[in-house]
C-alpha positions as CSV (number, residue, x, y, z in Angstrom):
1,X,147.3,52.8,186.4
2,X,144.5,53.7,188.1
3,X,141.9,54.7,185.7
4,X,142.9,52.2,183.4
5,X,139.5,52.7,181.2
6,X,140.7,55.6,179.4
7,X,143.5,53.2,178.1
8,X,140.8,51.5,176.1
9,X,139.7,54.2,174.0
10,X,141.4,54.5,170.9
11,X,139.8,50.6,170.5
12,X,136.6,52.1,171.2
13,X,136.4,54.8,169.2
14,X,137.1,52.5,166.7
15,X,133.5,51.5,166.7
16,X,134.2,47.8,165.1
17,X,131.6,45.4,164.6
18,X,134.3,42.6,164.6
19,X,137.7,41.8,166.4
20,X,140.7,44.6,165.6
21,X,142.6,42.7,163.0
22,X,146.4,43.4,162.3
23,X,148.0,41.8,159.3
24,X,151.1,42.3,156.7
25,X,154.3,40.6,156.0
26,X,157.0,39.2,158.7
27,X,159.1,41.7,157.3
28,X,159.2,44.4,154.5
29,X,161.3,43.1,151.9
30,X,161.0,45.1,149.0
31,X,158.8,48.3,148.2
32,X,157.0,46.3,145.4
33,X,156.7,42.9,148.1
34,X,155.1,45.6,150.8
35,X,152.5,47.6,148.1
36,X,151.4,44.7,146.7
37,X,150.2,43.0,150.1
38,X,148.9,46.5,150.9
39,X,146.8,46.4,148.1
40,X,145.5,43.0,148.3
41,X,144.4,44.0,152.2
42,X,142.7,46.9,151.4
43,X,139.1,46.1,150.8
44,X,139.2,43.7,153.7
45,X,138.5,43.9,157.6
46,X,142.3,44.4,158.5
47,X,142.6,47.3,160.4
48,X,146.2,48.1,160.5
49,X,148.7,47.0,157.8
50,X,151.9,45.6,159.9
51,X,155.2,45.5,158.7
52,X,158.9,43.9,160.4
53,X,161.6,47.1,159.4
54,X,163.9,46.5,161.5
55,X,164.1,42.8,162.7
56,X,165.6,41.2,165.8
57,X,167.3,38.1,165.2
58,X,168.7,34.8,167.4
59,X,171.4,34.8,165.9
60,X,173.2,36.9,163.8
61,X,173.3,36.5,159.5
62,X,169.9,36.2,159.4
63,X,168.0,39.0,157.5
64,X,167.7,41.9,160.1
65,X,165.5,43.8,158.0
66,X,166.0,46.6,155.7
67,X,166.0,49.3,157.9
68,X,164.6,52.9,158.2
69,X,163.8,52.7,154.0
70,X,160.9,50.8,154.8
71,X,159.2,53.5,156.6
72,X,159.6,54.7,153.5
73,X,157.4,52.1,152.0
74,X,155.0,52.6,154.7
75,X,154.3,56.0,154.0
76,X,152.6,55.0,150.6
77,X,150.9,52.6,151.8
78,X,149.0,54.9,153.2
79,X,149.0,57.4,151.0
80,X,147.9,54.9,148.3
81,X,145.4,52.6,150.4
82,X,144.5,54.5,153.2
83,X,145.3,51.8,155.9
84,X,146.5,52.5,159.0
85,X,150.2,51.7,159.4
86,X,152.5,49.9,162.0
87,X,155.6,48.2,163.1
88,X,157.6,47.1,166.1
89,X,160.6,49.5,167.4
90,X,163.3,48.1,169.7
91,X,165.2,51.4,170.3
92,X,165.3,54.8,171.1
93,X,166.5,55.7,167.5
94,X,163.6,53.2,165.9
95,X,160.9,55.4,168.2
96,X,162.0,58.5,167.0
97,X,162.1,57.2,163.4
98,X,158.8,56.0,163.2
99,X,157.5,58.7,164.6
100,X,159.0,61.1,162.2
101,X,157.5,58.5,159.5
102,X,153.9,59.2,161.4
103,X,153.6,55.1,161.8
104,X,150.0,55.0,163.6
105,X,150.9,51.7,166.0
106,X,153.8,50.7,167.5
107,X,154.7,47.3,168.8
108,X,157.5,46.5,170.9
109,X,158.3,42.8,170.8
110,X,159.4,40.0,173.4
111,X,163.1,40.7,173.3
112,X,162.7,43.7,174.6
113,X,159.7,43.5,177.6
114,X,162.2,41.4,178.8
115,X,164.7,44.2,179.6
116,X,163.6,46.6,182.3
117,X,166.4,49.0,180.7
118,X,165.2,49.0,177.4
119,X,161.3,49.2,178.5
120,X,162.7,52.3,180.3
121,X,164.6,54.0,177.1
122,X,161.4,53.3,174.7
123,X,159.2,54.7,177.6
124,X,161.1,57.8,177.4
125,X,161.3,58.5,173.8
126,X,157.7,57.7,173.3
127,X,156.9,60.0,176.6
128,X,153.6,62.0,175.6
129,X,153.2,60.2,172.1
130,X,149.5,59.8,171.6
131,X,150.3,57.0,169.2
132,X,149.3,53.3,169.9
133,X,151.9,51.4,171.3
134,X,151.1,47.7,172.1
135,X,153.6,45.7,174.3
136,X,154.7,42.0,173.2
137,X,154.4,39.2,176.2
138,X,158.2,38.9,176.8
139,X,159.5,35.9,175.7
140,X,160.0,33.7,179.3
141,X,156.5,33.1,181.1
142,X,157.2,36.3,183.8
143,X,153.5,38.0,184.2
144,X,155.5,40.7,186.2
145,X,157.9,41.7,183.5
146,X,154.9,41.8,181.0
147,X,152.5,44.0,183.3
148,X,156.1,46.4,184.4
149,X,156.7,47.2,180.4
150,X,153.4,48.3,180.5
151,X,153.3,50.2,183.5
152,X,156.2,52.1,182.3
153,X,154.8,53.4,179.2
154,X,151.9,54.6,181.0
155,X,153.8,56.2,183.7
156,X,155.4,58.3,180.8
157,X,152.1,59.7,180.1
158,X,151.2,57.3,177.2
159,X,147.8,56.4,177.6
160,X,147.0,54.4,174.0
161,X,148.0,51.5,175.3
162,X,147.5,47.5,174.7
163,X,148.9,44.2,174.6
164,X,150.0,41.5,172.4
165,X,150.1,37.8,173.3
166,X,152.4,35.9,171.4
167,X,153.3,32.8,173.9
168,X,156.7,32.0,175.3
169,X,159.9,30.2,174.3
170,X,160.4,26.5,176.2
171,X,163.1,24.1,176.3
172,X,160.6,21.4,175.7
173,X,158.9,19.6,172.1
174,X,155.5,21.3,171.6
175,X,153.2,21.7,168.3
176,X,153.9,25.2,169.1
177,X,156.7,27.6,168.2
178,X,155.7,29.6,171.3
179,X,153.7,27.4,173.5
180,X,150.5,30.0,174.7
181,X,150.4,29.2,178.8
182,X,146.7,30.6,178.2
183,X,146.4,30.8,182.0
184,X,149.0,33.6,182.0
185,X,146.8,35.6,179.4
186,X,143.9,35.1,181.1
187,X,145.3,36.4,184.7
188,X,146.6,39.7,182.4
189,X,143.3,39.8,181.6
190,X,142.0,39.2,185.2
191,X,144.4,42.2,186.0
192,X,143.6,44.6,183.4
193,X,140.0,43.9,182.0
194,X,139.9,47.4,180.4
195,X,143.3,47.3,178.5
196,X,143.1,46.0,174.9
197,X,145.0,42.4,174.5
198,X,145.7,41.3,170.6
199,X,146.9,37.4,169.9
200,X,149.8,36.8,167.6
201,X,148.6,33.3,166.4
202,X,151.2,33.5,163.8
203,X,154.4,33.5,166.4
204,X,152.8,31.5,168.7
205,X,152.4,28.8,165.8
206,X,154.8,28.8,163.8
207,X,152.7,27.0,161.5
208,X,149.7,28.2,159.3
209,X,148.0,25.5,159.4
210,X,147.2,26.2,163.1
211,X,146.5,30.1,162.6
212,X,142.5,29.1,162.8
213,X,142.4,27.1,165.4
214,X,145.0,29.5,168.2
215,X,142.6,32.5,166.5
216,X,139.3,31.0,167.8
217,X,140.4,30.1,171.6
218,X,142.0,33.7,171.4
219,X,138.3,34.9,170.9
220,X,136.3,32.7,172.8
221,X,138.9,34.0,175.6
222,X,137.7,37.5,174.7
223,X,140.7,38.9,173.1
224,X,139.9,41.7,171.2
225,X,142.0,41.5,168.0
226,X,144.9,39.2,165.8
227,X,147.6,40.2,164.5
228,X,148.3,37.6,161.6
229,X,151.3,37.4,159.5
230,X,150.5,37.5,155.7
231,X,152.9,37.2,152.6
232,X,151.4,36.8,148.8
233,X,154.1,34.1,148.5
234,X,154.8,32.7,152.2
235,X,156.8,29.9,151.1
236,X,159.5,32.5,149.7
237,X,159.3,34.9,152.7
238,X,162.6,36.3,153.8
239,X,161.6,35.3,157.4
240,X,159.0,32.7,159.2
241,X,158.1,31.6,156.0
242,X,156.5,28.5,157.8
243,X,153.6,31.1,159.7
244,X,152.8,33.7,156.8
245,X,149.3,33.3,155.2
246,X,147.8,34.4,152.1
247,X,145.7,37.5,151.9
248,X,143.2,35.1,150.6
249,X,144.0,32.6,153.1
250,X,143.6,35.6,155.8
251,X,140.0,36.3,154.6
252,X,138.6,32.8,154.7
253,X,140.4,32.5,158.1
254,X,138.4,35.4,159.2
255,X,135.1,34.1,157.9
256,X,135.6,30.9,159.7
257,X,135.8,32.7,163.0
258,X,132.9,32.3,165.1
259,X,132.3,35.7,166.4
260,X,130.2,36.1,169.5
261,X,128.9,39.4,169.9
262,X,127.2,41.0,173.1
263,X,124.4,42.3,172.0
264,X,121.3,41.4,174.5
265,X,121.3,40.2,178.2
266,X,121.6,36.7,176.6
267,X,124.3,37.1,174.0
268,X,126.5,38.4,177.2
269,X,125.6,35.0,179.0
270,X,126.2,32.8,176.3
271,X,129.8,35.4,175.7
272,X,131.0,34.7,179.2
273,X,129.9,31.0,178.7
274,X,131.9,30.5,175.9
275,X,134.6,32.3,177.7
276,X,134.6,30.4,181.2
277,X,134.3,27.1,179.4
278,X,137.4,27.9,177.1
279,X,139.1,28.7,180.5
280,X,138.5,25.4,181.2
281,X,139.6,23.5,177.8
282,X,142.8,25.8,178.9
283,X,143.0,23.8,181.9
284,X,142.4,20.7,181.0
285,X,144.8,20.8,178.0
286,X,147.6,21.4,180.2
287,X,145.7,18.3,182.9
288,X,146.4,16.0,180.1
289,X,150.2,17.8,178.6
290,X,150.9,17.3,182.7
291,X,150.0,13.6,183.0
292,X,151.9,12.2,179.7
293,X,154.8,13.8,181.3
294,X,154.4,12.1,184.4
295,X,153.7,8.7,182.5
296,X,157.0,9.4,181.3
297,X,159.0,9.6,184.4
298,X,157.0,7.0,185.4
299,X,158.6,4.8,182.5
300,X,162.1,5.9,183.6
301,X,161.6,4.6,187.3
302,X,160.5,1.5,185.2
303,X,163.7,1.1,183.3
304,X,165.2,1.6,186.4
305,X,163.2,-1.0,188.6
306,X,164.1,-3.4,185.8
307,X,167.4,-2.7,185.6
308,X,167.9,-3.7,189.2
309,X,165.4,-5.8,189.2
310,X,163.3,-3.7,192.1
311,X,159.3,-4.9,192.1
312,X,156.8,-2.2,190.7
313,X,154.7,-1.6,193.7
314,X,156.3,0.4,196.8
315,X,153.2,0.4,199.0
316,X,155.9,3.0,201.4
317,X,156.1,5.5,199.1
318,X,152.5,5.2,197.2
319,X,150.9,5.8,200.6
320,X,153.3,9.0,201.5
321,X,151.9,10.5,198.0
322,X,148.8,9.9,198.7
323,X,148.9,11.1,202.5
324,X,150.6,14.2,200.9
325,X,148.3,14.9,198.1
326,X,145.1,14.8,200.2
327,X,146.6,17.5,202.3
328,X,147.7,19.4,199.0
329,X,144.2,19.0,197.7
330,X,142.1,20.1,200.7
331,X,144.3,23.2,201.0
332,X,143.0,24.2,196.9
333,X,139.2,23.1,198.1
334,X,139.5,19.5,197.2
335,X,137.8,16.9,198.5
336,X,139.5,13.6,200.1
337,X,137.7,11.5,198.0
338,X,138.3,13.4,194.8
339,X,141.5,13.3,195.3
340,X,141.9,9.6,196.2
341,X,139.9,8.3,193.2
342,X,142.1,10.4,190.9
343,X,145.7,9.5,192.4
344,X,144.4,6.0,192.6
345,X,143.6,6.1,188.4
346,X,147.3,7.9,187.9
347,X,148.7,5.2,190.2
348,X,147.3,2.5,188.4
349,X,148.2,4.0,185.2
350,X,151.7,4.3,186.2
351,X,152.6,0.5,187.2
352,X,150.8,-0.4,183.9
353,X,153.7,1.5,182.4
354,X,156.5,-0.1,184.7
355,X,155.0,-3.4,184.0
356,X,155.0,-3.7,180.2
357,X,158.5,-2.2,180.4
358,X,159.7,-4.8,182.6
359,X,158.0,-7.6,181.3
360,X,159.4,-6.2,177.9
């Protein structure tokens, strides 16, 4: 992937004056249910009209989509509105189905990046294809399965190539369905500057309410384009109703946007600004996730000190953290002092914990 420019091309020749944006249903549920969203997308900024036809499911009984018909459906969508068609493929069989169907952009979701084997088996069906085939973050945090998936497809001589970002699956509570690890995006990015990379607000979500908000950090990260789920009646959607939006809905999202465009010496400053300082919200987030997580072991080692009736303050170990963490620190560039003001403040904030729970 050495010239790794010419990958970008089919978004340049695009010549957009605003971020690439993908939108349509979850999943194609009925001809009528995929025409009508067409219809109501048409005169918008949506660029491609997405569809789920054949859909992979946890577990199974859920609706796994209706199959090769809906290509079907596609087909008139773009006969009738013109739009640019796409949907994810899983398979061999899906690639060569879609491709008889002349879907413009395919997307292969996180179930299957993760697999090596299957990366392979798409690879090689799609092996020459000069269609548009974007590749789903797979769905544990593994930058190396992401950026292999990838390298694959373009080692089969598919050169239309981008990325979608649709955060990863975690064992813990989060407001998100998916949480984002930004970081991860942004060393993709750090990897592969020239290849396209599109956010999936709605599966990393799970929530519309939140579409806006994951949208805008996308962009002020410099992605290049959304792909937003969108239903004319979400709440009855045969899958994620809870992360579908209206068309209308879509449009005002889209408005609200704040778009920064590089246009003069300093737009580009204020652009990589913007993008350096949302870095740093990134960070910072996950400072602040980090802490409330230690404040929480710090109130189990409370329950236990009170439980056995230990005092709260072990000067032993406090001092072998902080001998530890100023040696930790100066090896990333930080200073001593930094570092003992700052594990001093979490130190304090931890026996404040262990002392209202054992004066509780």
């Amino acid at each position: 992937m050495e010239n790794k420019k010419e990958m970008r091309t089919w978004l340049d020749d695009m010549n957009l004056d605003h971020p690439l944006v993908i939108a349509g249903p979850c999943s194609a549920e009925t001809e009528e249910q995929v025409l009508r969203i067409a219809h109501e997308l048409k005169d918008t900024d949506v660029n491609y009209y997405r569809a789920g036809i054949w859909k992979p499911r946890t577990r199974p009984g859920n609706f796994e989509g209706v199959g090769a018909l809906g290509l079907k459906w596609l087909q008139k969508v773009k006969a009738e509105t013109g739009m640019k068609t796409c949907t994810e493929v899983a398979n061999a069989a899906h690639v060569k189905l879609a491709l008889e169907y002349d879907v413009d952009l395919l997307w292969i979701g996180a179930r299957s990046t993760v697999s090596p084997f299957i990366m392979q088996e798409i690879a090689d069906a799609l092996q020459g294809t000069d269609k548009i085939v974007l590749v789903k973050n797979p769905v544990n945090p593994d930058l190396s399965l992401w950026l292999g998936g990838i390298e694959r497809l373009y080692s089969a001589g598919i050169k239309n190539l981008g990325a979608i970002h649709r955060g990863f699956s975690t064992y813990e509570k989060s407001k998100y369905r998916n949480i984002p690890e930004w970081q991860l995006a942004i060393e993709f990015q750090n990897r592969f500057p020239d290849l396209p990379l599109i956010n999936d607000p709605s599966h990393i979500t799970g929530n519309r309410d939140m579409i806006l908000e994951v949208s805008q950090t996308a962009l002020d990260l410099n992605f290049d384009g959304l792909m937003i789920e969108t239903h004319f009646d979400p709440e009855n959607a045969w899958s994620d109703a809870a992360q579908q939006v209206t068309p209308s809905s879509l449009v005002q999202i889209m408005k609200d946007l704040k778009i920064r465009k590089e246009s003069d010496p300093e737009a580009e400053y204020n652009s990589e600004l913007n993008n350096l300082r949302a870095q740093i919200d990134v960070v910072d987030n996950q400072i602040i996730d980090l802490l409330g997580k230690r404040m929480k072991v710090a109130d189990g080692i409370g329950l236990l000190k009170k439980e056995k009736n230990v005092a709260v303050l072990q000067n032993k170990r406090w001092n072998e953290i902080l001998g530890k963490m100023v040696l930790e620190g100066n090896e990333r560039g930080l200073s001593e002092e930094f570092i003992l003001k700052m594990f001093k403040a979490i130190h304090q904030e931890s026996i404040v914990h262990q002392e209202k729970i054992i004066n509780n």
